[in-house]
C-alpha positions in Angstrom: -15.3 -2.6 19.1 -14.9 -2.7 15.3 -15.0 0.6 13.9 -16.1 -0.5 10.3 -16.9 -4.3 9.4 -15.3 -5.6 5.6 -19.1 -5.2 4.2 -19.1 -1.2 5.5 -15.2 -1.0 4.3 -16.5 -2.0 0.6 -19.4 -0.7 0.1 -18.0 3.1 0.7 -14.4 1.6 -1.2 -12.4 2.7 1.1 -10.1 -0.5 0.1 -9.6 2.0 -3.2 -8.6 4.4 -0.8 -5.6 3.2 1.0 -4.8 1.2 -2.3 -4.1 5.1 -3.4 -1.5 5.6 -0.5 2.0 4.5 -1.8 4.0 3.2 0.6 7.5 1.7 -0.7 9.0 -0.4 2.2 8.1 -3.2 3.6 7.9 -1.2 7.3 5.9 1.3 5.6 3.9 -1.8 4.1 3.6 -3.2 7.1 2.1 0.0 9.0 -0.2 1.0 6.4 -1.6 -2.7 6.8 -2.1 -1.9 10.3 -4.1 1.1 10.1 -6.9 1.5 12.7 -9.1 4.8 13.2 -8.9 7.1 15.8 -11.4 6.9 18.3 -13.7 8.8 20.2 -11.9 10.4 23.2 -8.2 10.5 21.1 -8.9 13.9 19.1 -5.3 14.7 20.3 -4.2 12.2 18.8 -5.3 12.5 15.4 -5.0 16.3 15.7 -1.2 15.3 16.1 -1.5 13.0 13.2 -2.9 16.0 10.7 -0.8 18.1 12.1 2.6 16.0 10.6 0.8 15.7 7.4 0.3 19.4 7.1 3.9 19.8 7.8 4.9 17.5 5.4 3.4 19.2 2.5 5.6 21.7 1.0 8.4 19.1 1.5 6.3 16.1 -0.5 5.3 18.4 -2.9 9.3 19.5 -3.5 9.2 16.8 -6.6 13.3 16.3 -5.8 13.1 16.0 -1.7 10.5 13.2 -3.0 13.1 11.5 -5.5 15.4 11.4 -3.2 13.2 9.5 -0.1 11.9 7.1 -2.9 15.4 5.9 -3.4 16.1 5.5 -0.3 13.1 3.7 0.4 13.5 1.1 -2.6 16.5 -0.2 -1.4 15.2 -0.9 1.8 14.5 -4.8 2.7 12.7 -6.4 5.2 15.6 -7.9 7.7 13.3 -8.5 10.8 13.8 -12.1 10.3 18.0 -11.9 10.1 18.0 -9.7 13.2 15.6 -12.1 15.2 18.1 -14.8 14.3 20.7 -12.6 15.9 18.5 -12.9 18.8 18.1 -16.5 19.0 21.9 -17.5 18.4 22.4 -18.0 14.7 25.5 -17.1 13.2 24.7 -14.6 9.9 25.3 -15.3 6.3 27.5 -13.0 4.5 24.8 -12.0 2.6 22.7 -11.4 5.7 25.4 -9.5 6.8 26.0 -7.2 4.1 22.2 -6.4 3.7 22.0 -5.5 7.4 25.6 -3.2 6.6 23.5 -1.8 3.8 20.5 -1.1 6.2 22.7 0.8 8.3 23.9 3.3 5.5 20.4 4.2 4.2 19.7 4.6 8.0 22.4 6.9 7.6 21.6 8.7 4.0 18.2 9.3 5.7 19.0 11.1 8.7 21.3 13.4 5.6 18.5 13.9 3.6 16.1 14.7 6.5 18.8 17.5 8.4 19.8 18.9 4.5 16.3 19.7 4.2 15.5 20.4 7.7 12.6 18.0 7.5 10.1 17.8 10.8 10.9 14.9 13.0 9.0 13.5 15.6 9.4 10.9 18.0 7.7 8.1 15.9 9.8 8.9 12.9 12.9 10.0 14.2 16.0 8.3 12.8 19.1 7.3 14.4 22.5 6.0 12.3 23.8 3.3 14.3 27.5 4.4 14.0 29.3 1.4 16.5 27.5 -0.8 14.4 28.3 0.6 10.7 31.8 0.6 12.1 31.7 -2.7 13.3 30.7 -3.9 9.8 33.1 -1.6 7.9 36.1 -1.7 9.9 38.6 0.0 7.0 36.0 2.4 7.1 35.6 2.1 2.8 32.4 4.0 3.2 30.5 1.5 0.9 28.0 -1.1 1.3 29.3 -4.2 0.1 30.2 -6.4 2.8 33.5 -8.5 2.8 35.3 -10.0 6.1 38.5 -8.1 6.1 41.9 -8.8 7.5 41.1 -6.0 10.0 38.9 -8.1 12.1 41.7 -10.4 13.0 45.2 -10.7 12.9 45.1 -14.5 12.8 42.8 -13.9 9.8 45.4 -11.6 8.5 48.2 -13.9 9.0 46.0 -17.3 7.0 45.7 -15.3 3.9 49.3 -14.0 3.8 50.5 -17.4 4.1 47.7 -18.5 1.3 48.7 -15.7 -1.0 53.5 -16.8 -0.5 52.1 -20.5 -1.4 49.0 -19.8 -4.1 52.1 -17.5 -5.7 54.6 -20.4 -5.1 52.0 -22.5 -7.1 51.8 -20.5 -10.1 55.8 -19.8 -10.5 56.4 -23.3 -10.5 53.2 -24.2 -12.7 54.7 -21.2 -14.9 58.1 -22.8 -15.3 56.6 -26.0 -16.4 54.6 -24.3 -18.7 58.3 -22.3 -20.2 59.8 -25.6 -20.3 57.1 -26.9 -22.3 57.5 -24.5 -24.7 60.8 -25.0 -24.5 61.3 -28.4 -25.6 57.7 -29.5 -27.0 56.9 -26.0 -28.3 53.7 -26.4 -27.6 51.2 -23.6 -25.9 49.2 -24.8 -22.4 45.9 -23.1 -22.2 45.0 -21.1 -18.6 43.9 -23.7 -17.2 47.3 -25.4 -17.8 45.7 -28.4 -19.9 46.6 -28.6 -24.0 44.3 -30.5 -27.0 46.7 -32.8 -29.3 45.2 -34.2 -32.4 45.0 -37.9 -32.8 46.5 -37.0 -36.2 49.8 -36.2 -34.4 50.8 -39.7 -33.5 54.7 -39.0 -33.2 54.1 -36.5 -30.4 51.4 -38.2 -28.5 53.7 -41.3 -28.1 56.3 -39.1 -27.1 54.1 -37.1 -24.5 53.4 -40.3 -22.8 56.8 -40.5 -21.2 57.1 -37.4 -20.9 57.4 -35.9 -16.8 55.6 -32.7 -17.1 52.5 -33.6 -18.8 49.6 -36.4 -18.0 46.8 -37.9 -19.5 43.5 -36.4 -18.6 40.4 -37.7 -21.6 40.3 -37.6 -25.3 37.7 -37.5 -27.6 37.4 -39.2 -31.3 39.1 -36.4 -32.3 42.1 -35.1 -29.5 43.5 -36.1 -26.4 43.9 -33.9 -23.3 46.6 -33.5 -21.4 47.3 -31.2 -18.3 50.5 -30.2 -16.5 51.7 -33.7 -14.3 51.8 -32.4 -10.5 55.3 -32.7 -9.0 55.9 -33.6 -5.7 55.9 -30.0 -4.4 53.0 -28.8 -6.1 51.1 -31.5 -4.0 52.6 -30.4 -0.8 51.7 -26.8 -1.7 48.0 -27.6 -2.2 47.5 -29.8 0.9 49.3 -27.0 2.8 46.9 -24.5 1.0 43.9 -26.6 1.7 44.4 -27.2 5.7 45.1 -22.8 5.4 41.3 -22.3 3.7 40.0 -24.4 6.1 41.4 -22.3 8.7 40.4 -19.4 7.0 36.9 -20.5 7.3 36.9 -21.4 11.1 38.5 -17.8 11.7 35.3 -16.1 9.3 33.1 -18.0 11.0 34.3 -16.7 14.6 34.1 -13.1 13.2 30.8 -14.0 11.7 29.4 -15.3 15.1 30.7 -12.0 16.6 29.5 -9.5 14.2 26.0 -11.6 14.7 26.5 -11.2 18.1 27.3 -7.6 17.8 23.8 -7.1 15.6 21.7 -9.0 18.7 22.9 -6.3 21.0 22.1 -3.5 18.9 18.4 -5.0 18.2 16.5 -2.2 19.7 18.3 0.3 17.9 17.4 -1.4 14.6 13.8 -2.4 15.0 13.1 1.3 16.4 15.0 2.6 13.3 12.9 -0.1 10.9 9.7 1.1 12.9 10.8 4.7 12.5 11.5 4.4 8.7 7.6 2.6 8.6 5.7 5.1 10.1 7.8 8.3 8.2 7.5 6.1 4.7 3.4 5.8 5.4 3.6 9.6 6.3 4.9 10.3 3.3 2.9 8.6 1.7 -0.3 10.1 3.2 1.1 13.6 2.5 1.1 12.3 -1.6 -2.4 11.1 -1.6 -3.5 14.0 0.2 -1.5 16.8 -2.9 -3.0 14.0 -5.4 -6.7 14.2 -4.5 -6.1 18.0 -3.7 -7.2 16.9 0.0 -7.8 19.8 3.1 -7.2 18.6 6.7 -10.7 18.2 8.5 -11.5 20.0 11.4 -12.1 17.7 14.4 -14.9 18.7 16.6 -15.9 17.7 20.4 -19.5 17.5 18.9 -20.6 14.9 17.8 -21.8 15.9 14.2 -21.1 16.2 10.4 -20.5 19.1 7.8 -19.0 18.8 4.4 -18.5 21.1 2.2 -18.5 20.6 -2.1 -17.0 17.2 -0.8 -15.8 14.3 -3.9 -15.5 10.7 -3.7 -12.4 9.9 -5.3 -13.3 6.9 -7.1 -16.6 7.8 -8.5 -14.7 10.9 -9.2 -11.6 9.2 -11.3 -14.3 6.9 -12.9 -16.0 10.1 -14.6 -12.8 11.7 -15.4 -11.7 8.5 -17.5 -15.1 9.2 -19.3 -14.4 13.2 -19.9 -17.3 13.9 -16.8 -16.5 15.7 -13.5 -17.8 14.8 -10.5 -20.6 17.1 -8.9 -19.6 18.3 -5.2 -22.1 17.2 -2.8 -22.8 19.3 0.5 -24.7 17.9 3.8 -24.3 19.0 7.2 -25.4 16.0 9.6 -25.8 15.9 13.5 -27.4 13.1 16.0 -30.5 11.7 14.6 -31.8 11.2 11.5 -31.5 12.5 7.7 -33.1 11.5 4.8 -32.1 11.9 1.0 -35.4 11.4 -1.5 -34.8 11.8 -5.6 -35.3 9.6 -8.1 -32.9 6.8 -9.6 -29.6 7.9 -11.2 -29.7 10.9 -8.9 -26.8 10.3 -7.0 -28.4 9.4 -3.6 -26.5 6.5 -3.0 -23.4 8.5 -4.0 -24.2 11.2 -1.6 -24.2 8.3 1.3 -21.0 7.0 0.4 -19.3 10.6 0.0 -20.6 10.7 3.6 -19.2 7.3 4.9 -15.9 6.9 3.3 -15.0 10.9 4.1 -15.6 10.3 7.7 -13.7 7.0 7.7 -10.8 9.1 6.1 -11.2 11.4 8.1 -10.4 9.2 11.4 -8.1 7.7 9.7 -5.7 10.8 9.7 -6.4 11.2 6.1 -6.8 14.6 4.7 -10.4 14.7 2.4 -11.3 15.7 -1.0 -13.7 19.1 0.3 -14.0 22.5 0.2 -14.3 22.1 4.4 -15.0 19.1 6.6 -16.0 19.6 10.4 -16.6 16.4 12.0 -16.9 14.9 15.3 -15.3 11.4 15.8 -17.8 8.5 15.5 -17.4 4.8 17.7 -18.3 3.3 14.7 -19.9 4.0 11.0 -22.3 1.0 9.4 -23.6 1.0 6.1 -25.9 -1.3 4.4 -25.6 -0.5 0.7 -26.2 -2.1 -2.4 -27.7 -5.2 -2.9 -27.4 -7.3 0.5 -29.0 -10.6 -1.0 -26.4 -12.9 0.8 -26.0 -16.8 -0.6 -23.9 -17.9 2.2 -27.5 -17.5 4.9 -29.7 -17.5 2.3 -31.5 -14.4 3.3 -33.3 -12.8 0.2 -31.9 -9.0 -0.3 -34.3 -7.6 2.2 -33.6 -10.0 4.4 -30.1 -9.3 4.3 -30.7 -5.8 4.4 -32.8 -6.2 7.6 -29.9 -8.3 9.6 -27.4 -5.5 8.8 -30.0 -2.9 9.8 -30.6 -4.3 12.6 -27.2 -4.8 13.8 -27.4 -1.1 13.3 -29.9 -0.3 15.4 -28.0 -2.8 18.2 -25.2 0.2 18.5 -27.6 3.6 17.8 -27.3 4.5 21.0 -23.6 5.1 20.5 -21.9 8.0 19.1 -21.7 6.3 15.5 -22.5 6.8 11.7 -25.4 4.6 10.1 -25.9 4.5 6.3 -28.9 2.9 4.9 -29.6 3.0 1.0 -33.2 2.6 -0.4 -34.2 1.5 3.6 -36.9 -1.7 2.8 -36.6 -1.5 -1.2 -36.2 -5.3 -1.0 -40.0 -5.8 0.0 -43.2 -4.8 -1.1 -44.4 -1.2 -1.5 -46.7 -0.8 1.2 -44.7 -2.4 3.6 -41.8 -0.9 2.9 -43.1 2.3 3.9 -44.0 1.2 7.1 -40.9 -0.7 7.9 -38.6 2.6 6.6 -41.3 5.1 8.8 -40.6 2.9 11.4 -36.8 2.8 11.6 -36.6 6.8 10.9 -39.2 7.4 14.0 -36.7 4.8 16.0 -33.9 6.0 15.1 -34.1 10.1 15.0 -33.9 9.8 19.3 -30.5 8.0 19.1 -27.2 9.0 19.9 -25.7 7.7 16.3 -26.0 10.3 13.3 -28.4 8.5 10.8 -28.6 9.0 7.0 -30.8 7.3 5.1 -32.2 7.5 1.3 -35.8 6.3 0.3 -37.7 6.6 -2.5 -40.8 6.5 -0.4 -43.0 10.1 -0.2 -43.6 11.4 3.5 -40.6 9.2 5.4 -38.6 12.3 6.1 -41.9 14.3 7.0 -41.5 14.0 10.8 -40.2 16.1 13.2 -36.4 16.7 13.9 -35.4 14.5 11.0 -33.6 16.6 8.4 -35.1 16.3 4.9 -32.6 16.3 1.9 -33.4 16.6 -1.6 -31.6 16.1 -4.8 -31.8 18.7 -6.8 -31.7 16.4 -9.9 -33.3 17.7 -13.7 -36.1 19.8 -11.3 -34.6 23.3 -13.5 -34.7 21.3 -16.6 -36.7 21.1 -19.5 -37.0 17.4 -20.4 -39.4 17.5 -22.9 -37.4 20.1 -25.2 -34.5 18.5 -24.5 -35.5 14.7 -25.4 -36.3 15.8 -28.6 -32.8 17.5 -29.2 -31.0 15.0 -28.6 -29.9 11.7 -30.3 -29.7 7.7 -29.0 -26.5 8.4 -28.3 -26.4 11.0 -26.4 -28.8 10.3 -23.9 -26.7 8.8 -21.3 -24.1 11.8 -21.6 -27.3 14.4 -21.3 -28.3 12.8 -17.9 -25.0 13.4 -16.7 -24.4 16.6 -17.7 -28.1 18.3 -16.7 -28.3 15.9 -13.5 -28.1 18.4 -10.3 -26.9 15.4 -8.2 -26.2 18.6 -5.1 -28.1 18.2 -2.2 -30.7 20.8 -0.6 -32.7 21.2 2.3 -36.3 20.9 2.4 -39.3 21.4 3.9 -40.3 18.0 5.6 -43.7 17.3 3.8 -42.1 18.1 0.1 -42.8 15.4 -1.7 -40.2 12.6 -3.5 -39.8 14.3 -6.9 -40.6 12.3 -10.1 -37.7 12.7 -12.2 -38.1 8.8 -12.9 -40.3 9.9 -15.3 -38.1 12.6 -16.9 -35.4 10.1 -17.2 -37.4 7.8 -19.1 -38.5 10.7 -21.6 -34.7 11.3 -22.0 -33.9 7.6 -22.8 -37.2 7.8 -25.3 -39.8 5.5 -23.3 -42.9 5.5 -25.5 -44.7 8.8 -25.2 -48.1 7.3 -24.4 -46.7 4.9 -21.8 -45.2 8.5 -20.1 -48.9 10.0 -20.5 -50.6 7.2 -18.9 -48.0 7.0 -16.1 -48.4 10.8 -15.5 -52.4 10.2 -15.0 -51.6 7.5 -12.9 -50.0 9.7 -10.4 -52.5 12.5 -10.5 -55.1 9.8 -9.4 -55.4 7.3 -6.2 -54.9 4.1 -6.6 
């Protein structure tokens, strides 16, 4: 069963959500991409998860233990693909090889760092050095990470460079002694790389250097001629001799190679448990930061299936207001099986209060800690939202077309233990019918097992029995008419926000949708006689 579909995931932005939690390698990545919510029946389960979070927090919020994970973690790189090659019989790069050494010694500066600091472990993020393996790489035991086949891992290896180094030596005396005798009886100067430039200019000594037994011609330009150090007989048979040695050299580092390769294969569990380890505790971490960062408690899980939450936030509505100087209002609700209904007019945070709902409840099952005073909640199958405008080109349903399929789908799984959202139920159709369709659904709905909250602008929706009326409180203890004529163009937009109650209260189930449409429009200076009239026309029938 899918606990949220991608419509439900962005209309609450729970995308903004996990985009929040910082993970830094690619295990960590790879988990976070991975994670599902806990479901109804495995409140152990995320109990557990809470409980590592909440025992991570002192430690995440030590702003050194932190540094010191994060620099760990950055240098960790994704070697699933080298160690699968082990698996399949492929002989290593160096380079493959020295990332996999430098694997094993952040393994290693982790399981430090976590015993210095006596850091919780658990048996999903428990990390083990791998020290046959780190030794197996590091034979000389240097104790750093750069990776280099040494002359411990063989004594014929040992044996091929000490012979390369007596003839590479033999090389350079006798290149050297050429290079004296030069000197000697040309006085001229070789450069390192045992050549010399002769002017054209000095025609005396180029005829002369062209019989001459130590030197040979190599190019020349319009300006000078190159010459480089003539190869004797010896030299030649040193280099052939030193060329049939590399190659050697290369046979033997590519035996040591498939061993090392071979020596990685066996060790494969221990690494993939260590990468999956490092994953999970990276993702940990990086819940426990979210959670200091949005000042998040851990919800309580409940065996009942219901819903409180207490001066809750949405975090992105929340961090769009604060970029504007504005705080976010904390909304309250408690919610069980059945149905609730949120009237109040436009701009009053309705569709807000919905979302706060959905996407703190998704958090929660998530093993997310919440933005709330308090959050009580009992785990839901699934939560379905149809919010915003659901006009879909793809079908070509019209918006209330496409916010009956969703509704509908819905309704398919109410009698399951799961969260339903439904914003301005029937807004997409005409008034009258509208009403009768959003009546309709409440009645339908307020018998199911799924806890249902809905907002309409419609009066007497909510006024049936067992379905909880909510109200915003909204400008109801404000005087709009004083205060439209206080305030400038400017200002208007800023006065909503600030006198704009967008809490929720209870109500009795008959009160009636309050008309602080109307009060808005005085604020944003609507023609006073067009208010008058509209006033009259609600005092009368149609």
């Amino acid at each position: 069963m899918v606990f949220m579909d991608e419509g439900t995931k962005e209309s609450l932005d729970f995308q903004y959500i996990l985009n929040k939690i910082s993970t830094l390698t690619p295990y960590g990545m790879m988990y976070k991409a991975r994670l599902k919510a806990f479901q109804l029946g495995e409140e152990e389960k995320l109990i557990e998860e809470l409980d590592k979070i909440e025992s991570f927090l002192p430690l995440v919020e030590n702003k050194e233990i932190r540094r010191e994970f994060n620099n760990i973690f950055a240098h960790i790189k994704d070697l699933r693909t080298s160690v699968r090659r082990t698996m399949e019989g492929f002989i290593l790069t160096e380079v493959e090889l020295f990332e996999i050494k430098n694997f094993l010694f952040l393994i290693r500066d982790l399981d430090r760092l976590i015993k210095k600091n006596n850091i919780p472990t658990f048996s999903d993020t428990k990390i083990e050095p791998i020290v046959s393996l780190e030794k197996a790489l590091d034979p000389e035991n240097t104790g750093i990470s750069t990776f280099y086949i040494y002359d411990a891992y063989s004594e014929e290896l040992k044996n091929i460079r000490e012979k390369k180094r007596i003839i590479d030596k033999e090389i350079k005396l006798e290149k050297k002694n050429i290079k004296d005798k030069i000197k000697e009886e040309l006085n001229l100067d070789l450069r390192p790389d045992s050549s010399v430039l002769i002017s054209k200019t000095q025609k005396e000594l180029i005829e002369k250097l062209q019989d001459y037994p130590y030197l040979t011609y190599i190019s020349e330009t319009y300006m000078n001629i190159k010459f480089s150090i003539r190869q004797t007989e010896n030299m030649t048979k040193l280099e052939r001799e030193l060329l049939i040695l590399k190659d050697k050299e290369e046979k033997e580092e590519l035996r040591i190679r498939e061993i090392l390769s071979k020596e990685i294969g066996k060790r494969r569990k221990q690494i993939f448990r260590n990468m999956a380890n490092i994953g999970r505790l990276d993702l940990l971490i990086g819940k426990t930061k979210y959670a200091l960062d949005i000042k998040g408690i851990r919800p309580q899980i409940l065996k009942e299936h219901r819903l409180e939450i207490k001066e809750g936030i949405h975090p992105k509505v929340a961090d769009f207001l604060k970029e504007k100087n504005l705080h976010f209002t904390p909304i309250s609700l408690s919610l069980k099986e059945g149905v609730a209904c949120i009237t109040g007019a436009n701009m009053g945070g309705k569709t807000i209060s919905l979302k706060l709902a959905g996407l703190l409840s998704a958090m929660a099952q998530y093993g997310l800690f919440v933005p709330a005073k308090n959050m009580k909640i009992g785990l839901n199958q699934f939560i379905k939202s149809s919010i915003g405008d659901m006009q879909s080109t793809d079908s070509g349903l019209s918006t209330f077309g496409g916010e009956i399929k969703i509704v509908s789908e819905a309704i398919l799984k109410s009698d399951e233990k799961g969260l339903i959202l439904i914003d301005e139920l029937a807004r997409g159709t005409n008034p009258e019918e509208g009403y009768a369709i959003s009546k309709a659904i409440v009645t339908y709905l307020k018998g199911k097992n799924s806890i249902s909250l809905l907002t309409t602008h419609y009066d007497n929706v909510a006024n049936l029995d067992d379905v909880v009326h909510l109200q915003v409180i909204g400008l109801s203890k404000v005087n709009v008419i004083d205060l439209a004529k206080e305030i400038s163009i400017d200002e208007k937009m800023e006065i909503i926000n600030k006198y704009m109650d967008y809490r929720l209260r209870v109500v009795e189930k008959d009160t009636l949708v309050p008309k602080d449409a109307l009060n808005i429009a005085r604020i944003m200076g609507l023609n006073e006689e067009i208010l008058n009239l509209a006033e009259g026309y609600l005092k009368k029938p149609v």
